[in-house]
DRENTIBA-635552 format. One line per field, with one value per residue (C-alpha): residue number from 1; residue in one letter; x, y, z. Coordinates in steps of 0.5 Angstrom, whole numbers. Layout:
BEGIN
drenro <- c(NUM ...)
fimi <- c(A ...)
px <- c(X ...)
py <- c(Y ...)
pz <- c(Z ...)
//
This chain:
BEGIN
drenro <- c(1 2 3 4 5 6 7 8 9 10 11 12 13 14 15 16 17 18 19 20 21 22 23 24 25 26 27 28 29 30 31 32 33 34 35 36 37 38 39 40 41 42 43 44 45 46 47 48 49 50 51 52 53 54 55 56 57 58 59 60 61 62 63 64 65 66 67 68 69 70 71 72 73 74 75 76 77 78 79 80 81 82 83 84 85 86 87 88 89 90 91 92 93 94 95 96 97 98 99 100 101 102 103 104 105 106 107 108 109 110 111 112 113 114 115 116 117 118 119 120 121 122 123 124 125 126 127 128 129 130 131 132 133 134 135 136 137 138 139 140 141 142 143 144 145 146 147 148 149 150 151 152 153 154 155 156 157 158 159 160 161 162 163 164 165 166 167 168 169 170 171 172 173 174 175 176 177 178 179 180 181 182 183 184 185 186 187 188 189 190 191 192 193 194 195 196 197 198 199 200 201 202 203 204 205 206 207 208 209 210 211 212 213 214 215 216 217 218 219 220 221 222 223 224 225 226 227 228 229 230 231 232 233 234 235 236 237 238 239 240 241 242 243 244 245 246 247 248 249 250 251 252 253 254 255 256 257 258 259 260 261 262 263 264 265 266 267 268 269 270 271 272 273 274 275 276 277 278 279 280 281 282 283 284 285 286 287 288 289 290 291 292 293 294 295 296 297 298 299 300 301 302 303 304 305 306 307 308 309 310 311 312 313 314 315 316 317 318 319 320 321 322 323 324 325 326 327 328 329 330 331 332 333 334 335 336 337 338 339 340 341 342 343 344 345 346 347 348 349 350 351 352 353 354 355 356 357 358 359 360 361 362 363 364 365 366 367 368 369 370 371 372 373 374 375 376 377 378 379 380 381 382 383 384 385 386 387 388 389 390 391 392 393 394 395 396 397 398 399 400 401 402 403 404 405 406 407)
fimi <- c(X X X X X X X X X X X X X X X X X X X X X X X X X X X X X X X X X X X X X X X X X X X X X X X X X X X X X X X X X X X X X X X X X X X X X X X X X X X X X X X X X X X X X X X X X X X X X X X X X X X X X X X X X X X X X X X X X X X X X X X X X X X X X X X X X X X X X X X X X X X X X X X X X X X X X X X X X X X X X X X X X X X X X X X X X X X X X X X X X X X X X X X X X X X X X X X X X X X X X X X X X X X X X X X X X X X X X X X X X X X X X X X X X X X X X X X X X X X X X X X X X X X X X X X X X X X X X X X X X X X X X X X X X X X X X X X X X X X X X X X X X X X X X X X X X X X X X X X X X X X X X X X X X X X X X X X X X X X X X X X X X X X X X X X X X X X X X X X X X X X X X X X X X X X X X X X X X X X X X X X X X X X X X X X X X X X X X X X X X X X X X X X X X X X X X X X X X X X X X X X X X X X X X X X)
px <- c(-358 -357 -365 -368 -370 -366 -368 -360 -356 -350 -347 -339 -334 -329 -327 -334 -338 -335 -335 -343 -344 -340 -344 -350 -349 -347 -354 -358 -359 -361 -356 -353 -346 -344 -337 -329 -326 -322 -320 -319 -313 -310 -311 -311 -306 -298 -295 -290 -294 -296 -301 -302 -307 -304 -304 -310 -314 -313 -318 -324 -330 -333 -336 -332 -326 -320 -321 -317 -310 -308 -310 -308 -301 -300 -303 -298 -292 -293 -289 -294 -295 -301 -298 -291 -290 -293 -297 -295 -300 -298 -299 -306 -309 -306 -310 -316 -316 -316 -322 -326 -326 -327 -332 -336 -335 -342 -339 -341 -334 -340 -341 -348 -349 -356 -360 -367 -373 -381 -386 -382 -377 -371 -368 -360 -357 -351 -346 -348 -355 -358 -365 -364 -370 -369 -373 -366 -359 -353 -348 -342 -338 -331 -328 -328 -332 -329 -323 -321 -318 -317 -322 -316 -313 -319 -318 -312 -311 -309 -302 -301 -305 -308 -311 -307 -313 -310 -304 -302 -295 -291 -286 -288 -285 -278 -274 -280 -280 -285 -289 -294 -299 -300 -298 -302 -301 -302 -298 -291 -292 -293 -287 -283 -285 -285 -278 -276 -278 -274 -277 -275 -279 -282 -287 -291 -297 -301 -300 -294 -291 -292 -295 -293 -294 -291 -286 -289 -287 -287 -289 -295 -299 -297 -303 -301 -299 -307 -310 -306 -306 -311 -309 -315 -315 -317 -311 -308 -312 -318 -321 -320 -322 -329 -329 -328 -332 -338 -340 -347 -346 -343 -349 -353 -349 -352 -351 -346 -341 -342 -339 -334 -330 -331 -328 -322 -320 -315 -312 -306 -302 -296 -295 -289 -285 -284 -281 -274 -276 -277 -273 -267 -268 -275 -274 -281 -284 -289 -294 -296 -303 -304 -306 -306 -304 -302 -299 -294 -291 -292 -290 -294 -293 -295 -295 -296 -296 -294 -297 -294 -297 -290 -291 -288 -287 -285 -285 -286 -288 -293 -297 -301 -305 -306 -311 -316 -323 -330 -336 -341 -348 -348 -342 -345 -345 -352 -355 -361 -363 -370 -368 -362 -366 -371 -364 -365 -357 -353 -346 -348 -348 -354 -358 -358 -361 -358 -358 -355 -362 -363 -369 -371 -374 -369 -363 -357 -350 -344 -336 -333 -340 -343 -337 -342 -346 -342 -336 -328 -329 -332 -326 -322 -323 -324 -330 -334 -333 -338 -342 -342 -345 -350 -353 -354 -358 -362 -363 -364 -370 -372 -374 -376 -374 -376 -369 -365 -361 -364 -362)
py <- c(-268 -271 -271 -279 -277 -272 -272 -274 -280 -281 -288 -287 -281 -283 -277 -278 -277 -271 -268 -269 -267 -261 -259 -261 -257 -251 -252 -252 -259 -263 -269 -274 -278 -283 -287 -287 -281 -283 -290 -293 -287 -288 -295 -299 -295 -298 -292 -288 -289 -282 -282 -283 -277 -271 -264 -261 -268 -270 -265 -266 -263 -256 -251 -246 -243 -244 -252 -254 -259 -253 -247 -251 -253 -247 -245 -250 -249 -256 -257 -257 -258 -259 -263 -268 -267 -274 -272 -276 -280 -277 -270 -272 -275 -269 -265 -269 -270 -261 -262 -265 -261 -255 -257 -263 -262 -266 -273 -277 -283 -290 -294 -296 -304 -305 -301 -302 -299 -300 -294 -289 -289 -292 -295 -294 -298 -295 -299 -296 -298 -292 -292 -286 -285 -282 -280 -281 -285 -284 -290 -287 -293 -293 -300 -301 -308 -310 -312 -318 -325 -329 -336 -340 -336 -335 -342 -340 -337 -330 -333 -334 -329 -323 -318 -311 -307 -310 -308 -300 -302 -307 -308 -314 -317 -316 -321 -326 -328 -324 -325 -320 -322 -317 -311 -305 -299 -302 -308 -304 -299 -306 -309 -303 -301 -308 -308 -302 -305 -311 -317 -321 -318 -321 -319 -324 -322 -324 -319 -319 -312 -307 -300 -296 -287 -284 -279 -272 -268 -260 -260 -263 -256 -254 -253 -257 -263 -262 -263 -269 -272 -267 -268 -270 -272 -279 -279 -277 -277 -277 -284 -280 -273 -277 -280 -274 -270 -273 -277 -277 -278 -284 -286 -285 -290 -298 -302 -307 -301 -298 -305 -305 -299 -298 -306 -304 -296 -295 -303 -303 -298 -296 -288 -286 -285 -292 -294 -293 -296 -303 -304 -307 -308 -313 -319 -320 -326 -322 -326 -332 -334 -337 -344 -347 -345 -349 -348 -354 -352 -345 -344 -341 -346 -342 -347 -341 -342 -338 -337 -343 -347 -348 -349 -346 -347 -341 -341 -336 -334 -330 -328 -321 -321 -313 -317 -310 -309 -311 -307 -312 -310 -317 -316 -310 -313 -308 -307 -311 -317 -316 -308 -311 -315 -309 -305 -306 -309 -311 -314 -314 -306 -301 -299 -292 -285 -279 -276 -283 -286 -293 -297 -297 -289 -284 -289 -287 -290 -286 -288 -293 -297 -292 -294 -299 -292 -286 -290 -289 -283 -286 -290 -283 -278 -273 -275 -273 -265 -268 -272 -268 -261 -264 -269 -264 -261 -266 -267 -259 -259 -265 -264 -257 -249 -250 -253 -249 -242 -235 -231)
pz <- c(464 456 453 453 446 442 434 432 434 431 433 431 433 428 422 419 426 429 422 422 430 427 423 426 431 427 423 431 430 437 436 442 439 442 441 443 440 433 438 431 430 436 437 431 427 428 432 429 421 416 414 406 405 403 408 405 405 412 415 419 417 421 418 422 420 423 424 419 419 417 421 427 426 424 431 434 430 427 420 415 407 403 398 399 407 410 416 422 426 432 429 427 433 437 432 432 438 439 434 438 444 441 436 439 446 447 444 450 450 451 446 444 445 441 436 435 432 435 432 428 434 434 441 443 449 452 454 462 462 459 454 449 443 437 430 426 427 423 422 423 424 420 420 427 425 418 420 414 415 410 411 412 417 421 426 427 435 436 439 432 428 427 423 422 426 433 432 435 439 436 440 442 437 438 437 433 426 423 416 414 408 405 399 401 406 412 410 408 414 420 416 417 424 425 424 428 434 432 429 424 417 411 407 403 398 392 389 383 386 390 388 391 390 386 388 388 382 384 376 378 380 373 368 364 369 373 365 364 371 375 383 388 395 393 390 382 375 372 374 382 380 378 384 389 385 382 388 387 380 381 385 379 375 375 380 378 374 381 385 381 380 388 389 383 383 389 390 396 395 401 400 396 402 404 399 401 407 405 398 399 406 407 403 399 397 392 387 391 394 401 400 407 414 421 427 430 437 437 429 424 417 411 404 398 392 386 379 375 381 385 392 398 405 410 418 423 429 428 422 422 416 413 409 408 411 408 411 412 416 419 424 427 433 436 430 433 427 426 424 420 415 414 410 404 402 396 399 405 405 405 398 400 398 394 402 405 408 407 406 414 415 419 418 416 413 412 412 408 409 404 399 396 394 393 391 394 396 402 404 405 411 405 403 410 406 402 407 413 410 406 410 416 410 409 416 418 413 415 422 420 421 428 430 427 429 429 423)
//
Protein backbone atom coordinates (compact mmCIF):
# COMPACT_ATOMS: atom_id res chain seq x y z
CA UNK A 1 0.00 0.00 0.00
CA UNK A 2 1.52 3.57 -1.17
CA UNK A 3 1.68 5.97 2.25
CA UNK A 4 -1.47 8.50 2.64
CA UNK A 5 1.40 11.10 3.39
CA UNK A 6 4.77 11.01 2.12
CA UNK A 7 6.98 14.04 2.45
CA UNK A 8 7.35 14.86 -1.79
CA UNK A 9 4.54 14.90 -4.36
CA UNK A 10 5.52 15.61 -7.48
CA UNK A 11 2.69 16.47 -9.82
CA UNK A 12 3.94 15.83 -13.49
CA UNK A 13 6.03 13.11 -15.35
CA UNK A 14 7.14 14.87 -17.96
CA UNK A 15 11.43 15.22 -18.40
CA UNK A 16 11.28 17.57 -15.31
CA UNK A 17 9.29 15.17 -13.25
CA UNK A 18 10.89 11.80 -13.69
CA UNK A 19 14.21 13.75 -13.73
CA UNK A 20 13.15 14.98 -9.92
CA UNK A 21 12.14 11.40 -8.89
CA UNK A 22 15.24 10.15 -10.01
CA UNK A 23 17.21 12.04 -7.97
CA UNK A 24 15.12 12.02 -5.20
CA UNK A 25 15.18 8.62 -5.06
CA UNK A 26 18.98 8.44 -5.43
CA UNK A 27 19.25 10.92 -2.67
CA UNK A 28 16.44 8.71 -0.29
CA UNK A 29 14.00 11.14 -0.44
CA UNK A 30 10.26 9.65 0.21
CA UNK A 31 8.28 10.88 -2.68
CA UNK A 32 4.87 9.63 -4.62
CA UNK A 33 4.83 11.08 -8.63
CA UNK A 34 1.79 11.15 -10.22
CA UNK A 35 1.07 11.63 -14.02
CA UNK A 36 0.89 10.05 -17.48
CA UNK A 37 4.05 9.21 -18.47
CA UNK A 38 5.87 11.82 -21.18
CA UNK A 39 2.00 11.87 -22.38
CA UNK A 40 3.05 15.16 -24.06
CA UNK A 41 5.60 13.41 -26.03
CA UNK A 42 3.89 10.68 -27.09
CA UNK A 43 0.54 12.41 -27.45
CA UNK A 44 1.07 15.86 -28.31
CA UNK A 45 3.79 16.02 -30.49
CA UNK A 46 3.10 15.08 -34.74
CA UNK A 47 4.22 11.66 -35.21
CA UNK A 48 7.13 11.43 -37.19
CA UNK A 49 9.18 15.24 -36.10
CA UNK A 50 12.87 15.33 -34.76
CA UNK A 51 13.51 16.66 -32.05
CA UNK A 52 15.45 20.52 -32.38
CA UNK A 53 17.89 19.78 -29.09
CA UNK A 54 20.70 18.40 -30.33
CA UNK A 55 22.03 14.50 -28.71
CA UNK A 56 23.68 15.53 -25.76
CA UNK A 57 20.70 17.72 -24.53
CA UNK A 58 18.26 15.54 -25.24
CA UNK A 59 18.81 13.57 -21.72
CA UNK A 60 16.63 13.11 -18.79
CA UNK A 61 18.33 13.57 -15.70
CA UNK A 62 19.67 10.59 -13.38
CA UNK A 63 22.35 10.66 -11.45
CA UNK A 64 23.19 7.40 -12.30
CA UNK A 65 25.47 6.35 -14.98
CA UNK A 66 24.55 4.92 -18.13
CA UNK A 67 21.00 6.47 -18.32
CA UNK A 68 22.05 8.78 -20.98
CA UNK A 69 20.41 9.10 -24.57
CA UNK A 70 23.61 8.09 -25.30
CA UNK A 71 24.30 5.06 -23.26
CA UNK A 72 21.25 3.85 -24.29
CA UNK A 73 21.51 3.91 -27.81
CA UNK A 74 24.40 2.79 -27.74
CA UNK A 75 22.88 -0.34 -25.61
CA UNK A 76 20.04 -0.60 -28.38
CA UNK A 77 22.09 0.10 -31.80
CA UNK A 78 20.31 3.06 -32.26
CA UNK A 79 22.26 5.84 -34.62
CA UNK A 80 23.34 8.69 -32.57
CA UNK A 81 25.52 11.91 -32.55
CA UNK A 82 25.98 14.74 -30.14
CA UNK A 83 25.84 17.08 -32.27
CA UNK A 84 23.95 17.36 -36.31
CA UNK A 85 22.36 14.05 -36.09
CA UNK A 86 18.25 14.93 -35.31
CA UNK A 87 16.83 12.84 -32.64
CA UNK A 88 13.66 11.37 -33.74
CA UNK A 89 10.77 11.47 -31.78
CA UNK A 90 10.23 7.66 -31.80
CA UNK A 91 13.69 7.26 -30.65
CA UNK A 92 13.25 9.49 -27.77
CA UNK A 93 9.89 8.21 -26.60
CA UNK A 94 11.58 4.56 -26.95
CA UNK A 95 14.23 5.92 -24.46
CA UNK A 96 12.30 7.99 -22.22
CA UNK A 97 9.98 5.45 -22.01
CA UNK A 98 13.09 2.98 -20.84
CA UNK A 99 14.21 5.68 -18.64
CA UNK A 100 11.16 5.67 -16.50
CA UNK A 101 10.81 1.94 -15.85
CA UNK A 102 14.21 1.79 -15.05
CA UNK A 103 14.72 4.85 -12.89
CA UNK A 104 11.32 5.79 -11.62
CA UNK A 105 9.28 2.47 -11.62
CA UNK A 106 7.24 4.10 -8.65
CA UNK A 107 5.37 6.94 -11.25
CA UNK A 108 1.77 6.10 -10.14
CA UNK A 109 -0.24 6.87 -14.13
CA UNK A 110 -3.32 9.03 -12.17
CA UNK A 111 -3.60 12.46 -12.60
CA UNK A 112 -4.11 14.70 -9.73
CA UNK A 113 -7.49 16.57 -9.74
CA UNK A 114 -7.20 19.27 -6.81
CA UNK A 115 -4.55 20.67 -4.90
CA UNK A 116 -5.06 22.09 -1.51
CA UNK A 117 -3.33 23.27 1.62
CA UNK A 118 -5.12 23.25 5.47
CA UNK A 119 -1.98 23.40 8.34
CA UNK A 120 1.55 22.92 6.78
CA UNK A 121 0.08 20.06 4.84
CA UNK A 122 -0.74 19.98 1.30
CA UNK A 123 -4.06 18.02 0.21
CA UNK A 124 -3.79 16.07 -3.37
CA UNK A 125 -6.87 14.14 -5.06
CA UNK A 126 -6.53 11.39 -7.41
CA UNK A 127 -8.34 11.12 -10.35
CA UNK A 128 -9.24 7.44 -8.59
CA UNK A 129 -10.60 8.75 -5.48
CA UNK A 130 -7.78 8.54 -3.10
CA UNK A 131 -6.51 11.51 -0.49
CA UNK A 132 -2.65 11.82 -0.19
CA UNK A 133 -1.05 14.34 2.33
CA UNK A 134 2.22 16.10 1.72
CA UNK A 135 4.89 18.58 3.49
CA UNK A 136 6.09 19.28 -0.20
CA UNK A 137 4.82 19.50 -3.98
CA UNK A 138 6.54 19.88 -6.89
CA UNK A 139 4.83 21.40 -10.02
CA UNK A 140 6.09 19.81 -12.78
CA UNK A 141 3.47 20.38 -15.34
CA UNK A 142 5.13 21.16 -18.65
CA UNK A 143 2.95 22.69 -21.25
CA UNK A 144 0.20 20.55 -20.76
CA UNK A 145 -2.11 23.25 -19.87
CA UNK A 146 -0.74 26.44 -21.80
CA UNK A 147 -1.69 25.82 -24.83
CA UNK A 148 -1.88 29.55 -26.84
CA UNK A 149 -4.99 30.37 -29.02
CA UNK A 150 -5.01 33.59 -30.33
CA UNK A 151 -8.20 35.59 -28.88
CA UNK A 152 -9.87 35.84 -32.25
CA UNK A 153 -9.74 32.14 -32.81
CA UNK A 154 -10.92 31.25 -29.71
CA UNK A 155 -14.95 31.31 -30.73
CA UNK A 156 -14.04 29.38 -33.24
CA UNK A 157 -15.31 25.52 -32.89
CA UNK A 158 -12.60 22.46 -32.88
CA UNK A 159 -14.07 21.53 -36.34
CA UNK A 160 -12.28 24.41 -37.71
CA UNK A 161 -9.57 25.15 -35.42
CA UNK A 162 -7.22 24.05 -32.95
CA UNK A 163 -4.18 24.37 -31.41
CA UNK A 164 -0.71 22.41 -32.47
CA UNK A 165 -0.88 20.54 -28.97
CA UNK A 166 -3.94 18.34 -30.41
CA UNK A 167 -2.42 17.09 -32.81
CA UNK A 168 -0.02 13.58 -32.87
CA UNK A 169 -1.73 11.70 -36.09
CA UNK A 170 -2.48 14.14 -39.07
CA UNK A 171 -3.69 11.70 -41.14
CA UNK A 172 -6.78 13.13 -40.74
CA UNK A 173 -6.24 15.66 -42.63
CA UNK A 174 -5.70 13.81 -46.00
CA UNK A 175 -7.25 15.39 -48.66
CA UNK A 176 -8.48 19.03 -46.71
CA UNK A 177 -6.99 22.35 -47.46
CA UNK A 178 -4.81 23.23 -44.40
CA UNK A 179 -3.52 26.66 -42.94
CA UNK A 180 -0.88 26.71 -40.24
CA UNK A 181 -0.40 29.88 -38.59
CA UNK A 182 2.60 30.15 -37.27
CA UNK A 183 6.71 30.24 -38.26
CA UNK A 184 8.20 28.27 -35.26
CA UNK A 185 9.33 24.78 -34.84
CA UNK A 186 5.96 23.27 -34.20
CA UNK A 187 4.51 25.39 -36.90
CA UNK A 188 6.98 24.20 -39.95
CA UNK A 189 7.09 20.44 -38.54
CA UNK A 190 2.71 20.00 -38.78
CA UNK A 191 2.92 21.76 -42.32
CA UNK A 192 5.63 19.36 -43.37
CA UNK A 193 3.96 16.28 -41.87
CA UNK A 194 0.84 17.58 -42.53
CA UNK A 195 1.55 17.53 -46.14
CA UNK A 196 2.90 14.15 -45.90
CA UNK A 197 -0.28 12.50 -44.85
CA UNK A 198 -1.89 14.39 -47.78
CA UNK A 199 -3.28 17.51 -47.32
CA UNK A 200 -3.00 20.75 -48.91
CA UNK A 201 -0.59 23.03 -46.87
CA UNK A 202 0.00 26.65 -46.37
CA UNK A 203 1.78 28.28 -44.00
CA UNK A 204 0.80 31.93 -42.81
CA UNK A 205 2.66 34.17 -39.94
CA UNK A 206 3.74 37.35 -38.63
CA UNK A 207 6.51 37.02 -38.50
CA UNK A 208 8.80 38.37 -42.00
CA UNK A 209 10.60 35.23 -42.49
CA UNK A 210 11.36 32.18 -41.22
CA UNK A 211 14.59 31.36 -39.07
CA UNK A 212 15.47 28.67 -39.03
CA UNK A 213 18.83 26.74 -37.38
CA UNK A 214 21.74 27.27 -38.97
CA UNK A 215 23.34 24.25 -40.78
CA UNK A 216 25.92 22.59 -38.07
CA UNK A 217 29.48 23.41 -39.18
CA UNK A 218 32.05 20.64 -38.21
CA UNK A 219 34.42 23.93 -37.51
CA UNK A 220 32.06 24.86 -35.09
CA UNK A 221 33.87 22.58 -31.92
CA UNK A 222 37.28 24.55 -33.03
CA UNK A 223 38.60 26.60 -30.40
CA UNK A 224 38.24 29.56 -32.06
CA UNK A 225 34.76 28.90 -33.28
CA UNK A 226 33.32 28.20 -29.13
CA UNK A 227 35.16 31.61 -28.15
CA UNK A 228 33.33 33.66 -31.09
CA UNK A 229 29.99 31.42 -31.03
CA UNK A 230 30.28 28.89 -28.07
CA UNK A 231 27.63 25.96 -28.73
CA UNK A 232 25.28 25.37 -25.55
CA UNK A 233 22.05 23.24 -25.18
CA UNK A 234 19.70 25.97 -25.60
CA UNK A 235 21.28 26.71 -28.68
CA UNK A 236 24.56 28.73 -29.98
CA UNK A 237 26.20 32.08 -28.72
CA UNK A 238 27.01 34.04 -25.76
CA UNK A 239 23.25 35.66 -25.16
CA UNK A 240 22.61 31.33 -24.72
CA UNK A 241 25.83 30.46 -22.87
CA UNK A 242 24.70 32.91 -20.24
CA UNK A 243 21.35 31.52 -20.10
CA UNK A 244 22.40 27.83 -19.96
CA UNK A 245 25.03 28.26 -17.65
CA UNK A 246 24.28 31.00 -15.08
CA UNK A 247 20.66 30.09 -14.30
CA UNK A 248 20.86 31.65 -10.91
CA UNK A 249 22.35 34.61 -12.17
CA UNK A 250 19.87 35.28 -14.33
CA UNK A 251 17.35 35.03 -11.19
CA UNK A 252 19.42 37.66 -9.69
CA UNK A 253 18.77 40.07 -12.41
CA UNK A 254 15.82 42.86 -11.82
CA UNK A 255 12.78 41.72 -12.64
CA UNK A 256 11.57 43.71 -15.94
CA UNK A 257 15.20 42.81 -17.64
CA UNK A 258 14.23 39.13 -16.54
CA UNK A 259 10.70 38.97 -18.36
CA UNK A 260 12.10 40.41 -21.06
CA UNK A 261 14.98 38.43 -22.27
CA UNK A 262 12.98 35.23 -21.38
CA UNK A 263 10.05 36.68 -23.74
CA UNK A 264 12.46 37.80 -26.45
CA UNK A 265 16.00 35.29 -26.62
CA UNK A 266 15.02 32.18 -28.52
CA UNK A 267 11.85 33.46 -30.84
CA UNK A 268 10.35 30.49 -33.22
CA UNK A 269 12.75 29.15 -34.89
CA UNK A 270 12.41 25.30 -37.03
CA UNK A 271 15.43 23.19 -36.71
CA UNK A 272 18.09 23.37 -39.55
CA UNK A 273 16.87 20.23 -41.18
CA UNK A 274 13.81 21.52 -42.17
CA UNK A 275 14.46 23.33 -44.28
CA UNK A 276 14.62 21.97 -47.30
CA UNK A 277 11.57 20.27 -46.45
CA UNK A 278 9.39 23.42 -46.86
CA UNK A 279 11.35 26.01 -49.12
CA UNK A 280 10.09 25.75 -52.32
CA UNK A 281 7.87 23.20 -51.79
CA UNK A 282 4.91 25.06 -49.03
CA UNK A 283 3.70 28.27 -50.22
CA UNK A 284 4.41 30.88 -47.51
CA UNK A 285 2.42 33.88 -46.77
CA UNK A 286 4.86 35.37 -44.38
CA UNK A 287 4.71 38.84 -42.52
CA UNK A 288 1.07 39.48 -42.30
CA UNK A 289 -1.36 39.56 -38.91
CA UNK A 290 -4.64 37.96 -38.45
CA UNK A 291 -7.17 40.15 -38.44
CA UNK A 292 -10.39 38.46 -38.21
CA UNK A 293 -11.75 34.98 -38.61
CA UNK A 294 -15.08 33.29 -39.47
CA UNK A 295 -16.28 30.00 -40.23
CA UNK A 296 -19.37 29.92 -43.29
CA UNK A 297 -20.33 26.26 -44.42
CA UNK A 298 -17.88 24.30 -42.90
CA UNK A 299 -14.76 26.72 -44.31
CA UNK A 300 -12.55 28.59 -42.32
CA UNK A 301 -12.17 32.45 -43.67
CA UNK A 302 -9.04 34.06 -42.50
CA UNK A 303 -8.96 38.30 -43.54
CA UNK A 304 -4.64 38.82 -42.73
CA UNK A 305 -3.17 41.99 -43.18
CA UNK A 306 0.42 42.87 -44.32
CA UNK A 307 2.44 45.50 -42.70
CA UNK A 308 1.48 48.38 -45.15
CA UNK A 309 -2.23 47.69 -43.92
CA UNK A 310 -3.05 45.76 -47.22
CA UNK A 311 -5.52 43.03 -46.58
CA UNK A 312 -6.45 39.51 -47.45
CA UNK A 313 -8.85 36.86 -47.53
CA UNK A 314 -7.87 33.20 -47.22
CA UNK A 315 -9.97 29.79 -46.65
CA UNK A 316 -9.37 26.65 -45.71
CA UNK A 317 -10.74 23.67 -44.09
CA UNK A 318 -9.11 23.86 -40.98
CA UNK A 319 -6.89 25.99 -39.02
CA UNK A 320 -4.22 24.73 -36.77
CA UNK A 321 -2.73 27.27 -34.76
CA UNK A 322 1.09 26.66 -33.86
CA UNK A 323 0.57 29.57 -31.90
CA UNK A 324 3.25 28.71 -28.83
CA UNK A 325 2.62 28.20 -25.24
CA UNK A 326 2.10 30.66 -22.17
CA UNK A 327 2.47 29.23 -18.79
CA UNK A 328 -0.28 30.60 -16.55
CA UNK A 329 -1.15 29.24 -13.04
CA UNK A 330 -4.90 30.35 -13.35
CA UNK A 331 -5.58 27.58 -16.00
CA UNK A 332 -4.01 24.82 -13.80
CA UNK A 333 -7.51 23.41 -13.51
CA UNK A 334 -6.80 21.39 -9.68
CA UNK A 335 -4.87 24.26 -8.19
CA UNK A 336 -7.60 24.92 -5.81
CA UNK A 337 -8.39 29.02 -5.84
CA UNK A 338 -7.76 29.87 -2.45
CA UNK A 339 -4.11 28.04 -2.56
CA UNK A 340 -3.65 29.88 -6.03
CA UNK A 341 -4.30 33.45 -4.77
CA UNK A 342 -1.43 32.91 -1.81
CA UNK A 343 1.36 32.36 -4.81
CA UNK A 344 3.11 35.33 -5.19
CA UNK A 345 2.95 35.91 -9.36
CA UNK A 346 4.19 38.05 -11.92
CA UNK A 347 2.40 37.22 -15.42
CA UNK A 348 0.59 35.05 -13.86
CA UNK A 349 3.50 32.66 -13.26
CA UNK A 350 5.19 32.07 -9.74
CA UNK A 351 7.66 34.62 -8.04
CA UNK A 352 10.19 31.69 -6.89
CA UNK A 353 13.33 31.36 -4.93
CA UNK A 354 16.97 30.43 -5.74
CA UNK A 355 15.58 26.65 -4.62
CA UNK A 356 12.11 27.02 -6.97
CA UNK A 357 9.87 27.73 -3.69
CA UNK A 358 7.12 29.92 -4.32
CA UNK A 359 5.64 32.10 -1.82
CA UNK A 360 3.24 29.25 -0.39
CA UNK A 361 5.77 27.35 2.25
CA UNK A 362 6.67 23.77 0.68
CA UNK A 363 5.30 24.60 -2.94
CA UNK A 364 7.59 24.15 -5.97
CA UNK A 365 7.28 25.18 -9.53
CA UNK A 366 9.76 23.75 -12.27
CA UNK A 367 9.53 23.43 -16.19
CA UNK A 368 8.63 26.15 -18.50
CA UNK A 369 6.32 27.54 -15.63
CA UNK A 370 9.69 28.54 -13.98
CA UNK A 371 10.98 30.41 -17.06
CA UNK A 372 9.74 33.68 -15.83
CA UNK A 373 12.70 33.06 -12.98
CA UNK A 374 15.41 31.23 -14.43
CA UNK A 375 15.06 32.37 -17.92
CA UNK A 376 14.94 29.72 -21.15
CA UNK A 377 16.86 27.47 -19.91
CA UNK A 378 13.56 26.09 -18.36
CA UNK A 379 11.62 26.02 -21.93
CA UNK A 380 14.33 23.23 -22.80
CA UNK A 381 14.67 19.41 -21.09
CA UNK A 382 18.30 20.27 -20.68
CA UNK A 383 17.45 22.52 -17.97
CA UNK A 384 16.24 19.66 -15.59
CA UNK A 385 20.39 18.75 -15.31
CA UNK A 386 20.40 21.91 -13.46
CA UNK A 387 16.90 21.89 -11.53
CA UNK A 388 16.86 18.16 -10.70
CA UNK A 389 20.12 17.39 -8.58
CA UNK A 390 19.61 20.79 -7.09
CA UNK A 391 16.25 20.79 -5.95
CA UNK A 392 16.80 17.18 -4.53
CA UNK A 393 19.27 19.20 -2.47
CA UNK A 394 17.68 21.63 -1.14
CA UNK A 395 14.82 19.01 -0.43
CA UNK A 396 17.18 16.53 1.23
CA UNK A 397 18.56 19.10 3.76
CA UNK A 398 15.20 20.17 4.18
CA UNK A 399 13.52 17.35 5.42
CA UNK A 400 16.69 16.25 7.46
CA UNK A 401 19.50 13.58 7.45
CA UNK A 402 17.00 11.12 8.75
CA UNK A 403 15.66 10.55 5.09
CA UNK A 404 18.64 9.88 3.26
CA UNK A 405 20.74 6.86 2.44
CA UNK A 406 23.26 5.24 4.64
CA UNK A 407 26.67 6.13 4.11
Amino acid sequence: MMPRFVEVAIIGAGPYGLSLAAHLSHAGIPFRIFGKALSTWRHHMPKGMQLKSDGFASNISSPEAGTTLKAWSEKNGQPYGDHAAPVSLETFNAYASWFQKHAVPSLEELNVTSLSRYNERYALVLENGERVEARHVVLAVGITWFAHLPEILRGLNSAAVTHAFAHHDLTRFKGKDVIILGAGASAIDIAALAEDAGAKVRVVARAPNIRFHSVPDPDDTSFLKQLQRPSTGIGPGWRSFFCANTPLLFHRMPENLRLRATKNHLGPAPGWFMRERVDGKIPTLLGHALKSAKVYDKRVTLDVVDAEGREKMLACDHVIAATGYRPDLTRLPFLEPFLRSAILQVEHTPVLTDHFETSADGLYVIGPAAANAFGPLMRFMVGAEFVAPRLAGHLRRKIGSRFAKAA
